[in-house]
N, C-alpha and C positions, 0 to 999 in steps of 0.2 A: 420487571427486572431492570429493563432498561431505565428507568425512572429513580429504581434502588441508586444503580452505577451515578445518574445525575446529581444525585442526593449525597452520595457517598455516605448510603449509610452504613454498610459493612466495616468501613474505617470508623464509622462514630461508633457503631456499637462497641466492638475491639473485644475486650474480656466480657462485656456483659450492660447493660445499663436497661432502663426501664423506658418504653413510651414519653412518659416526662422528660427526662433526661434528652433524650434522642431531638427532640422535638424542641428542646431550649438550644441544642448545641447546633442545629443545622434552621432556627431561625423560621420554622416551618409549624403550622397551628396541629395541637396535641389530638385533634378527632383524625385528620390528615394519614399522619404520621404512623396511629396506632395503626388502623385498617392497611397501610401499605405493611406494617410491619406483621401483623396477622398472617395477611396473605400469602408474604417469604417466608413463613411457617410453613403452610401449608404445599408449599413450593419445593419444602426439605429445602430452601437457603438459610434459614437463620433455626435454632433451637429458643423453646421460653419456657419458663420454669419459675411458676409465682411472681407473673407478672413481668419476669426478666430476660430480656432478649440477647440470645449469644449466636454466635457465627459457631455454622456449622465446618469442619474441618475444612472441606472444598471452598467454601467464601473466603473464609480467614486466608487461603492460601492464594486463592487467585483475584479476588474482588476487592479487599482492603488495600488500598497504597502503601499501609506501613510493610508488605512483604517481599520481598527482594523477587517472588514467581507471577507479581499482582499484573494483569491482565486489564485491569480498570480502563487505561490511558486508553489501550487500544478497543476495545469493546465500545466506548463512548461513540468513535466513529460509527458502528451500527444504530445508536440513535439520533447520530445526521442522517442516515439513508433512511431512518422510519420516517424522520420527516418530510423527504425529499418525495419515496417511495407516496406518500399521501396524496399526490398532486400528480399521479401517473396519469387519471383520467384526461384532468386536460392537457397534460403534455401528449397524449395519445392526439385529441381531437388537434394540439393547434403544432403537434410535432416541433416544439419546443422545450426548453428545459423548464422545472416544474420553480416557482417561486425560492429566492432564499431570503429568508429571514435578516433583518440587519444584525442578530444577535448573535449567527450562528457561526461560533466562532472553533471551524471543525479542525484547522490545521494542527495541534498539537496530536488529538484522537487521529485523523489521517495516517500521517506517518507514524507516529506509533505502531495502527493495525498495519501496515505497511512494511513495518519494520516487524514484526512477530511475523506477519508471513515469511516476508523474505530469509529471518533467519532460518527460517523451517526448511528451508528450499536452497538453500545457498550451496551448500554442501554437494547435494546432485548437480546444481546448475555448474560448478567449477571441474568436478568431475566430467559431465559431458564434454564440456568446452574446452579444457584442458589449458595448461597453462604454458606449453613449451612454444619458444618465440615470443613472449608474449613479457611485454615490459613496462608500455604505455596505455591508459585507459583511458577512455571518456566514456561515464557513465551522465549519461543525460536524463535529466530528472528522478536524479539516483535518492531522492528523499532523506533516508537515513543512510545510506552509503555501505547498509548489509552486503552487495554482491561485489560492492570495491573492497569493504576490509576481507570478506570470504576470499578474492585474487590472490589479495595483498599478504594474507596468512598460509595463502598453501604454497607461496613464493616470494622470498624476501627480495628477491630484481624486481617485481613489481612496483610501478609507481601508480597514480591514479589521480584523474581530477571528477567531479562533482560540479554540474550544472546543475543549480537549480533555481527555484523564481527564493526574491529577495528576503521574504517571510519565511522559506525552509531554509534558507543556508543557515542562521545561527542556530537552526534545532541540529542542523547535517553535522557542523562541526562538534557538537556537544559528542554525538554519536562516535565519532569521528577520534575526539580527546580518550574518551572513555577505553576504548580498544587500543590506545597505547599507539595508534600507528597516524596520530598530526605530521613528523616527520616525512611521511609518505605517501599521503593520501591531502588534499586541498580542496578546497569548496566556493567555487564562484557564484557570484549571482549572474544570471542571464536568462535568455528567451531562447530557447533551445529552435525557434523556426524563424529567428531571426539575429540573434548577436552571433557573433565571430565566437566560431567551435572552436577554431584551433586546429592544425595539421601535423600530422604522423604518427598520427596513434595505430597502435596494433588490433587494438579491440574498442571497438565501438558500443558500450550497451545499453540496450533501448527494452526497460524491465516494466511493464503493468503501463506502456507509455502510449501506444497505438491506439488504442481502445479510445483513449480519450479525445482524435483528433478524428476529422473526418478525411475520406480517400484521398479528395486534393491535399492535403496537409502532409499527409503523410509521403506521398508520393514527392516533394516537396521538402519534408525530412530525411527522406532516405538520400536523395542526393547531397543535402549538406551533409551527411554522413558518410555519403561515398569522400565525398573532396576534403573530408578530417584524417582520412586514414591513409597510412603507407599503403605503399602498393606491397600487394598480399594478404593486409592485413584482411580483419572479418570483423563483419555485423554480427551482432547476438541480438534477437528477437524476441520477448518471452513474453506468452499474453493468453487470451484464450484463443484456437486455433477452431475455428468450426468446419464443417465439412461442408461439399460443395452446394447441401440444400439448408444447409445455414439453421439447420432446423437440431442439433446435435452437435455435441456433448450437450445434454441438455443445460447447466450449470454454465456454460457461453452465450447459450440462446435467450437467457431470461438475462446474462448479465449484461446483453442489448439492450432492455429495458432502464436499466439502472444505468447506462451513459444516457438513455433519452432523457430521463427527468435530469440528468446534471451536466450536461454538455449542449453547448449547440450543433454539433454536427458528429462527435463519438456515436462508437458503437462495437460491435465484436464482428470480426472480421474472419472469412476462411481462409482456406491453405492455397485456393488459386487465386485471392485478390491476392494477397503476399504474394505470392510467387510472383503473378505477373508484376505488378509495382518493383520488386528485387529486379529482375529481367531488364524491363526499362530503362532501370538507373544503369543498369549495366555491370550488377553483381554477376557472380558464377558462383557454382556448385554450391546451391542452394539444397539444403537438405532439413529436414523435420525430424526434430529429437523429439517423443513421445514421454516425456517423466511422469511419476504418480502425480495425482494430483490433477486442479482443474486443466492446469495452464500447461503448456508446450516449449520447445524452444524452436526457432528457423534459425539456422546458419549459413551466411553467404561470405562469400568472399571479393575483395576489390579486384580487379585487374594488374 
């Protein structure tokens, strides 16, 4: 399937076309092509009928680009993490990250699946957190900028900036145009554990960001976080939260594995290293919101 999504044969098929066909338009040799397209038969993804290959209502709607519900963009990123995920053995043995390919060109597939999560989840997260007081953001390595424009629509005083590295800011602002709120929402490039955050924000959020750094880094982050925000403001923490034997949510525990093959020092972290790293910067009333889903929130507050 993952292979289909690479090929983007759901889009070439469209109303219908033949092995030949398929296999002239995406440049790909006609033995290839047939047997992958057999298989999505057999798979109930695509329908054939005298030799002729059509999308089944579920493909057409989620796997073809032409459909305004297409899931493609995002899905692609699970076949960066097949490859990634390949090379676990020896990132196990030399606990480093597993090889990337010079080709593997994941960032548009990244934020996208990024961006499908987080709309999913936006709604809960703005509701936990609540928006009273609350007028300034930094959203640090905010990708598609889903939990700024989710602020930004359930309160029109909201404002919001967008740090991200140089290669996401022009996908952020695309995001960013699209939802109608460029006037209110802005997207810088920068190093989030190094360039100048910026001071007096009310809300700090740090969404799917933890994971990827290791405890010194983080610890390290939090305090350029403490010194971005007004006094009273809060940290929003949203990531996977394991428990003290790190062994559960299981769904945290294996997503350990997958920052080893792709980070040099990430990982998934519990509710007493946060806590204690919160503590240290010298947050207060640090508290754990439990949402559906893999992921959590921690709330702390500045001085």
């Amino acid at each position: 399937m993952l292979t289909a999504l690479e090929l983007d044969i759901f889009t070439t098929v469209a109303e219908g076309a033949s092995a030949e066909v398929v296999a002239e338009k995406m440049q790909a040799s006609r033995r290839g092509t047939e047997v992958l397209l057999n298989a999505l038969v057999a798979l109930k993804l695509l329908r054939k009928e005298n030799g002729v290959f059509r999308n089944t209502p579920l493909s057409a709607r989620f796997f073809a680009d032409t459909s305004s519900d297409s899931a493609r963009q995002a899905l692609l990123h699970m076949a960066n993490l097949w490859r990634r995920w390949s090379g676990l053995t020896g990132s196990v043995r030399a606990g480093t990250p597993a090889p990337r390919s010079e080709d593997d060109r994941w960032t548009n597939a990244f934020i996208a699946a990024m961006d499908r999560n987080a709309r999913e989840r936006s709604q809960a997260v703005v509701k936990a957190v609540g928006t009273e007081g609350v007028r300034r953001i930094l959203d640090l390595g905010g990708g598609s900028a889903a939990y700024s424009i989710a602020f930004a629509s359930a309160n029109p005083s909201v404002t919001a900036e967008v740090l991200d590295l140089a290669d996401v800011v022009p996908l952020t602002r695309q995001y960013i145009q699209r939802a109608g709120l460029d006037g209110r929402i802005q997207a810088r490039v920068g190093d989030m554990l190094s360039d100048p955050l910026g001071q007096g924000f009310d809300l700090v959020l740090l969404s799917a960001i933890c994971h990827m750094f290791s405890p010194e880094e983080n610890r390290a982050l939090y305090r350029r976080a403490y010194a971005a925000l007004a006094p009273g403001g809060r940290l929003v923490v949203q990531d996977f939260i394991l428990e003290p034997e790190k062994t559960a949510p299981r769904f945290g525990a294996l997503f350990a594995l997958n920052m080893l093959v792709s980070t040099s020092g990430g990982s998934s972290y519990s509710e007493p290293e946060y806590a204690a790293w919160l503590a240290e910067t010298g947050f207060r009333d640090v508290r754990h919101i439990r949402l559906p889903g893999p992921s959590g929130l921690l709330l702390a507050a500045r001085n």
